[in-house]
N, C-alpha and C positions, 0 to 999 in steps of 0.2 A: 317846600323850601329845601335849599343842602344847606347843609353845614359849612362851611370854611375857613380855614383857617391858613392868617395871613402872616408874616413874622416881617417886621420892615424896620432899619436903621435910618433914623431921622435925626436931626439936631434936635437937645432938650430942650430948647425953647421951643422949638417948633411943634415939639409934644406936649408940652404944657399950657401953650395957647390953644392949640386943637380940643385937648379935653377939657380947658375951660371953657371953652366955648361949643360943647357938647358935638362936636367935630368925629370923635371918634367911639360912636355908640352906634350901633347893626343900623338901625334908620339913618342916620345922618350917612352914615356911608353907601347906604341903598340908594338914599337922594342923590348925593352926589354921580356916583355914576350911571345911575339912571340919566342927569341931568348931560353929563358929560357924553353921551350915546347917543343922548338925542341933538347936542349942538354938533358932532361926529356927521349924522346923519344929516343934516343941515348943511354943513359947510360941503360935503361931497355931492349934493344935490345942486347946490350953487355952483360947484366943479363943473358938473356935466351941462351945467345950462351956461357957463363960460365955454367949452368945450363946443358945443353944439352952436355958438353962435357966432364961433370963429370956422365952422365948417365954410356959414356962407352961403346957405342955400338960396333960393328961390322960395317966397313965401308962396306956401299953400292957398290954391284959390279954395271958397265955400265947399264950391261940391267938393273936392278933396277932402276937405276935412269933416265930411259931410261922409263921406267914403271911408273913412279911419273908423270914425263912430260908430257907422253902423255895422264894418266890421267885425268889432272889439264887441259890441252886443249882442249880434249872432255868436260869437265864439261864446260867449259867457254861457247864453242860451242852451248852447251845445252840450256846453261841459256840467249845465244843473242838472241835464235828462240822462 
């Protein structure tokens, strides 16, 4: 674990609800942007698969993807030995 320390100007209400409702304790903040990283990581993966599907391609026949795979398994293969 590091240590951190965070200094932030907030409205008092907004601090007083947060640590009533146990908002602002090392867990609850670890949760949250834990939580927030991985919808980060989510919504940019749905980017790219917006992205890719405004490319437009030609859908892949079988053996093609047939040929990706087996690819992508020799390489792994490679890189264990």
């Amino acid at each position: 674990m590091t240590a951190l320390t965070i200094e932030l100007e907030l409205p008092e209400q907004l601090v007083e609800e947060a640590r009533s409702a146990g908002l602002l304790s090392p867990e609850a903040i670890e949760t949250m942007l834990r939580e927030r990283l991985k919808k980060r990581s989510i919504d940019e993966l749905f980017d790219a698969a917006d992205r890719l599907a405004a490319v437009n391609l030609p859908p892949m026949t079988e053996e093609e993807v047939q040929a990706e795979v087996d690819a992508v398994r020799a390489e792994r293969r490679a890189n264990r030995s």
